[in-house]
MARBA-3410 file (N, C-alpha, C, O; in Angstrom, 1 decimal):
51
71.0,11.9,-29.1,69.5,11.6,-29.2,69.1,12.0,-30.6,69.2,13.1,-31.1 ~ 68.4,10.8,-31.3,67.6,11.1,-32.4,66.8,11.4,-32.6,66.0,10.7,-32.0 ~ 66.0,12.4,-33.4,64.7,13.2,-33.6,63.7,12.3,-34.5,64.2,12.0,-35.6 ~ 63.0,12.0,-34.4,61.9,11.3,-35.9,61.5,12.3,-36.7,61.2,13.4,-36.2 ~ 61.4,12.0,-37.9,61.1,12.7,-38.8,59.4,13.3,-38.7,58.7,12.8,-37.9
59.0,14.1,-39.3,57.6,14.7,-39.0,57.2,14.9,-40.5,58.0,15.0,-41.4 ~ 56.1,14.9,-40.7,55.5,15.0,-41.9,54.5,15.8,-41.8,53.6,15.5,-41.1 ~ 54.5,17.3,-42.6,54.1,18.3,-42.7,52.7,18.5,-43.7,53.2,18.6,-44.8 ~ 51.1,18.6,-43.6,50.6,18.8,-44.8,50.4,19.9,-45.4,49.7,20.7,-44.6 ~ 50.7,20.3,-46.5,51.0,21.8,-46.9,50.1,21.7,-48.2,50.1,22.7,-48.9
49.3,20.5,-48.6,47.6,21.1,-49.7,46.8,21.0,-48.7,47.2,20.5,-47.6 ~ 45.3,21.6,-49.0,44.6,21.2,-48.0,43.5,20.0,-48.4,42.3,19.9,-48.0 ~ 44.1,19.3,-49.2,43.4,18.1,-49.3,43.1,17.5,-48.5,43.8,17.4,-47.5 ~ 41.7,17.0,-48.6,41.2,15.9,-47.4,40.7,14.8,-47.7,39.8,14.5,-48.5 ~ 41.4,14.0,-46.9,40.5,12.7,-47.6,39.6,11.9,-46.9,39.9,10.8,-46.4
38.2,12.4,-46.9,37.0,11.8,-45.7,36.7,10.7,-45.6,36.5,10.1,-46.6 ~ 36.7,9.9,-44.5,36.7,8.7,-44.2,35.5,8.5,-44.3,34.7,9.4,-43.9 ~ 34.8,7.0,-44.8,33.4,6.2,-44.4,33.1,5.5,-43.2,33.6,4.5,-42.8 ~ 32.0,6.2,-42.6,31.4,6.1,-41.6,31.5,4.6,-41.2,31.8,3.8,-42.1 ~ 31.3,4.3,-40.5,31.6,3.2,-39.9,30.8,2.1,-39.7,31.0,0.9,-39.5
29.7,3.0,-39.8,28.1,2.2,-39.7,27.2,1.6,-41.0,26.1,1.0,-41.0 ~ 28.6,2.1,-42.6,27.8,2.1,-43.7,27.7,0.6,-43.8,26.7,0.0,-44.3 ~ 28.6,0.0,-43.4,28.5,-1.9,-43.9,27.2,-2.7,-43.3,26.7,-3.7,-43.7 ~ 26.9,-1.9,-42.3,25.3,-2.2,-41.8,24.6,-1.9,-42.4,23.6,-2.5,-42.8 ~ 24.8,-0.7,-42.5,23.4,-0.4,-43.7,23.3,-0.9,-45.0,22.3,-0.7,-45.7
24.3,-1.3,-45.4,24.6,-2.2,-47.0,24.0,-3.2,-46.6,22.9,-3.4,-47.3 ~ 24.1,-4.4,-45.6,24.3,-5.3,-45.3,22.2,-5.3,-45.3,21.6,-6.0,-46.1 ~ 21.5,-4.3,-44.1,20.4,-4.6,-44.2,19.6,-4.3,-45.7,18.6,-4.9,-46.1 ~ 20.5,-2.8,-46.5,19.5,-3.2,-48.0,19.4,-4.2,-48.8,18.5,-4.5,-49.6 ~ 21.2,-5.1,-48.3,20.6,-6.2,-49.2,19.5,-7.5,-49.1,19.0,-8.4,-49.8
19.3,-7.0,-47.8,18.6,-7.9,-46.7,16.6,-8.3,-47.5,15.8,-9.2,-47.8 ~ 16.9,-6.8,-47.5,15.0,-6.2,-47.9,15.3,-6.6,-49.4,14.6,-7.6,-49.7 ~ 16.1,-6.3,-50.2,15.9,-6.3,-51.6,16.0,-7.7,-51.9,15.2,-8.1,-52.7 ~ 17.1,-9.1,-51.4,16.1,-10.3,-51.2,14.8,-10.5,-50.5,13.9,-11.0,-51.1 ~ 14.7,-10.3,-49.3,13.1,-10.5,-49.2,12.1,-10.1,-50.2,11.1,-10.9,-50.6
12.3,-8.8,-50.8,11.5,-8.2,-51.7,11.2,-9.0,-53.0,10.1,-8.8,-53.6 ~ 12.2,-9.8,-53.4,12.0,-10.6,-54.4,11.9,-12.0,-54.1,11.7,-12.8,-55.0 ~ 12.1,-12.2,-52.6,11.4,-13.7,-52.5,9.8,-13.1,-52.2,9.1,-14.1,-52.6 ~ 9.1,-12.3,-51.9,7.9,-11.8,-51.5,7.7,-11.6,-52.5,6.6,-12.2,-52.6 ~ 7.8,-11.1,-53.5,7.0,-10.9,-54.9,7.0,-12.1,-55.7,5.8,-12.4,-55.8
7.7,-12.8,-56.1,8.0,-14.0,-56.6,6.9,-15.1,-56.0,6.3,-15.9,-56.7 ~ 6.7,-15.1,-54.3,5.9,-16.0,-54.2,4.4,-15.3,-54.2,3.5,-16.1,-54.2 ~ 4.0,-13.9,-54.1,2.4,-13.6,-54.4,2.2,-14.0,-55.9,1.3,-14.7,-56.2 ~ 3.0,-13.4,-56.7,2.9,-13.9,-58.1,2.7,-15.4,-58.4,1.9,-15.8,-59.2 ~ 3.5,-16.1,-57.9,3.2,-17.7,-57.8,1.9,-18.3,-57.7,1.4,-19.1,-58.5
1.5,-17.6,-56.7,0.3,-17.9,-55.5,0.8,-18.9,-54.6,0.1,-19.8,-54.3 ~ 1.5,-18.8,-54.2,2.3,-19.4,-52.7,2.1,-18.6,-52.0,1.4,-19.2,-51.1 ~ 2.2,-17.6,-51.8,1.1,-17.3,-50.6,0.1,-16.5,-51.1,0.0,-15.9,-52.2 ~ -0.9,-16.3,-49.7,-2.1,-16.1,-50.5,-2.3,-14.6,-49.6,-1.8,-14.6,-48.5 ~ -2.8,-13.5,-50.2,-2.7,-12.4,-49.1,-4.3,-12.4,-48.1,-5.3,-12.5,-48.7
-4.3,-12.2,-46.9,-5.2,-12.5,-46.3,-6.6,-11.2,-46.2,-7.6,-11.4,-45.6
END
């Protein structure tokens, strides 16, 4: 019977993983930061008019 080898960590480096929820939240700033510049772009126009 064969043993598998084992891998031992001996620095204590760590290497922290990204959360899993960050691509959502990337996903909705880029969301607002186009809105934000189709919404300024059209008050400035006067396409829309604010009420």
């Amino acid at each position: 019977m064969t043993h598998p080898s084992v891998t031992i960590q001996i620095t204590p480096e760590s290497a922290p993983s990204t959360p899993s929820w960050i691509g959502e939240v990337a996903a909705f700033v880029m969301f607002l930061r186009i809105l934000f510049v189709f919404l300024s772009d059209n008050f400035s126009s006067g396409l829309l008019q604010a009420a």
